[in-house]
Chimera marker file (.cmm) of the C-alpha trace (Angstrom):
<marker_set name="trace">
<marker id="1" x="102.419" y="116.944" z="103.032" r="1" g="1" b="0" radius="0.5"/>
<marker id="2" x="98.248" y="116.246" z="101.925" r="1" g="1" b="0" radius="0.5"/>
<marker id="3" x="97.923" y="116.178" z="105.704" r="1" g="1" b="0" radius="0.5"/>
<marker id="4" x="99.262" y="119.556" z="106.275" r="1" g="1" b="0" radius="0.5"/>
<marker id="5" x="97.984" y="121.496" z="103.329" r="1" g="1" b="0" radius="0.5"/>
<marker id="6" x="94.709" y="123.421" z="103.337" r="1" g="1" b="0" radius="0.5"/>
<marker id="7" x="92.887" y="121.848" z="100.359" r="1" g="1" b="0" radius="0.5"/>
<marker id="8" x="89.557" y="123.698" z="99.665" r="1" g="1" b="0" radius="0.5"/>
<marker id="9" x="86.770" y="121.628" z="97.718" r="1" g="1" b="0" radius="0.5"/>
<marker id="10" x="87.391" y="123.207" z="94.478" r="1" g="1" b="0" radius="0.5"/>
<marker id="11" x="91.087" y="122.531" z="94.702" r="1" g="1" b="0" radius="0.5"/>
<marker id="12" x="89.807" y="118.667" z="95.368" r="1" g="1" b="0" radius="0.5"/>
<marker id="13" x="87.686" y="118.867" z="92.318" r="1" g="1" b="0" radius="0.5"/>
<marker id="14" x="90.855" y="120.250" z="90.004" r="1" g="1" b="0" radius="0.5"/>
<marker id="15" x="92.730" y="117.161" z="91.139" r="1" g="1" b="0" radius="0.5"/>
<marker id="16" x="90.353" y="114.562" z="90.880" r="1" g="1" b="0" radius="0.5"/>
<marker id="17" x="89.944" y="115.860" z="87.021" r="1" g="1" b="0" radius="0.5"/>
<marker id="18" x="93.472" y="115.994" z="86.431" r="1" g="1" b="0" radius="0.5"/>
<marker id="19" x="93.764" y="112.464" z="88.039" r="1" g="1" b="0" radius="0.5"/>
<marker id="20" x="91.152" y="110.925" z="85.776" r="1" g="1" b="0" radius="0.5"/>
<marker id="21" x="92.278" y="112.690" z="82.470" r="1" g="1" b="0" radius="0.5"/>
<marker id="22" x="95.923" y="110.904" z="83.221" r="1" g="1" b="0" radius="0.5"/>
<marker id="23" x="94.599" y="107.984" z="83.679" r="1" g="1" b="0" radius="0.5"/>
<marker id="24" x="95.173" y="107.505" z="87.241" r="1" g="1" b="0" radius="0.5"/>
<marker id="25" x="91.804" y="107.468" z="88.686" r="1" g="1" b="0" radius="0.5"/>
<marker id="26" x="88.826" y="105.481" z="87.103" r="1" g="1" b="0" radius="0.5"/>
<marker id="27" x="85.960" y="107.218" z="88.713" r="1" g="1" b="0" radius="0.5"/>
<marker id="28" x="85.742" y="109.583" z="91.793" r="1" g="1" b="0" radius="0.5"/>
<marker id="29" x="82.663" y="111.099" z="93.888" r="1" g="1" b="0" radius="0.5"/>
<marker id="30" x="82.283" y="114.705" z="94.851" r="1" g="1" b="0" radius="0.5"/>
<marker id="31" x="80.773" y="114.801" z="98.589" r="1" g="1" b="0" radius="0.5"/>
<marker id="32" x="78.289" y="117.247" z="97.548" r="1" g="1" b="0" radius="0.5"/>
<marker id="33" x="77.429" y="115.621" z="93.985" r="1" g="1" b="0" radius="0.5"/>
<marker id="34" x="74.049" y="113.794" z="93.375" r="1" g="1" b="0" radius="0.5"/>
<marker id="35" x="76.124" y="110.714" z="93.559" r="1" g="1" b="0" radius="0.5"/>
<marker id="36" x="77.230" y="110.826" z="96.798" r="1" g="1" b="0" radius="0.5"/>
<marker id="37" x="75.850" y="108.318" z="99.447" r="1" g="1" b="0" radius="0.5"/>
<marker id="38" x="77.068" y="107.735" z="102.878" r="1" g="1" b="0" radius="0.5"/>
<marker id="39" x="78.365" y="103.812" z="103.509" r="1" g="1" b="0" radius="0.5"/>
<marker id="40" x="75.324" y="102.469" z="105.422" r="1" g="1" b="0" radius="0.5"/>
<marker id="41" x="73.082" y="103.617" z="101.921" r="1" g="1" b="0" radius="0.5"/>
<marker id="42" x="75.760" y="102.027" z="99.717" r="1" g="1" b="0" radius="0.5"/>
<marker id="43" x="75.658" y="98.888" z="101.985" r="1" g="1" b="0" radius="0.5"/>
<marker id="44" x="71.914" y="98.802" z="101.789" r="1" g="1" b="0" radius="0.5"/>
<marker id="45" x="71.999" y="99.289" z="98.121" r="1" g="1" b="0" radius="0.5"/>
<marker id="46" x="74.963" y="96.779" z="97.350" r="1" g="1" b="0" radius="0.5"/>
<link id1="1" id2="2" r="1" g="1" b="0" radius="0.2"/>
<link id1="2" id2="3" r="1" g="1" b="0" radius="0.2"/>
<link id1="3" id2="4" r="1" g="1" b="0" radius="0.2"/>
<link id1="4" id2="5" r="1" g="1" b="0" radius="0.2"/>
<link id1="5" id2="6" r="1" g="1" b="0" radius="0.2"/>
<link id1="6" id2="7" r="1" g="1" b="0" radius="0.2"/>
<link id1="7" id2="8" r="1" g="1" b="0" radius="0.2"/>
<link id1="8" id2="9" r="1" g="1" b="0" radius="0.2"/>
<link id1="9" id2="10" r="1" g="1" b="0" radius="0.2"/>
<link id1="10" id2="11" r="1" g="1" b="0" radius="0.2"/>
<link id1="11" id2="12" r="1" g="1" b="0" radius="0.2"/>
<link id1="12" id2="13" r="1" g="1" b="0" radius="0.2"/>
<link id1="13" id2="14" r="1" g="1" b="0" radius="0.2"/>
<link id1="14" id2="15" r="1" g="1" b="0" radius="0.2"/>
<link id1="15" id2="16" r="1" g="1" b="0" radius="0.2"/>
<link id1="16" id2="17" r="1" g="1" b="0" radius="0.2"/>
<link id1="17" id2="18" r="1" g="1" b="0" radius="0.2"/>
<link id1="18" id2="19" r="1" g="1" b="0" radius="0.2"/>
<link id1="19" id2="20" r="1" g="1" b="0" radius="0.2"/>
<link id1="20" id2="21" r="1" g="1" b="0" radius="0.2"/>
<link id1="21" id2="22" r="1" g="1" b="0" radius="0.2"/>
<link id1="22" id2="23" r="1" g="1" b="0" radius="0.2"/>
<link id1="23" id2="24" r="1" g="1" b="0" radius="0.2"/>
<link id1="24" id2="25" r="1" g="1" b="0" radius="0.2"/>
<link id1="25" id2="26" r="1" g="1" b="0" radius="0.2"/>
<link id1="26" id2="27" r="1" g="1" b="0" radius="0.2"/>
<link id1="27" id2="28" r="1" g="1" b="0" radius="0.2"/>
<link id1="28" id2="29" r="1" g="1" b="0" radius="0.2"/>
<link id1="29" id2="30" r="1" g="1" b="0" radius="0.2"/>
<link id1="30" id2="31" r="1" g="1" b="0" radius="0.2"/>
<link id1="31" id2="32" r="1" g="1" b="0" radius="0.2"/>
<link id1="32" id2="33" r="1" g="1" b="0" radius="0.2"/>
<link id1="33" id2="34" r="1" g="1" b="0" radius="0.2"/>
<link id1="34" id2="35" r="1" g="1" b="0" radius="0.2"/>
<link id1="35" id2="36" r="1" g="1" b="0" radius="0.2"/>
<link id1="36" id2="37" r="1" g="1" b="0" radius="0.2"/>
<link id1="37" id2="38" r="1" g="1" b="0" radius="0.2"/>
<link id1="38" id2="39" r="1" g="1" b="0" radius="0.2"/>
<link id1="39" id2="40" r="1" g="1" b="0" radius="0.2"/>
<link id1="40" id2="41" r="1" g="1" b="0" radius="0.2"/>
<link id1="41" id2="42" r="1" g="1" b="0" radius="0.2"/>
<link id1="42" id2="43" r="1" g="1" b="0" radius="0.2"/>
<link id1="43" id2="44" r="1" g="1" b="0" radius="0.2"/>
<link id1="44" id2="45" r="1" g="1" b="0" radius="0.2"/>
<link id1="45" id2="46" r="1" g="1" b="0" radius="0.2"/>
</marker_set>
């Protein structure tokens, strides 16, 4: 069904913050956010 459904970024946003209010998600990244690194930079970094 999440494969099929048209998701837009702000949708992704409103269920990543109703995911970490319940509980059920510790932290998350937004793509465009000032914390988001590709995986060769968090490599380098780690």
């Amino acid at each position: 069904m999440a494969k099929e459904a048209d998701i837009t970024k702000v949708d992704a946003e409103f269920i990543c913050k109703a995911l970490h209010r319940r509980g059920l998600l510790k932290s998350y990244v937004l793509e465009e956010s000032v914390q988001a690194i590709d995986f060769a930079t968090y490599l380098t970094d780690f």
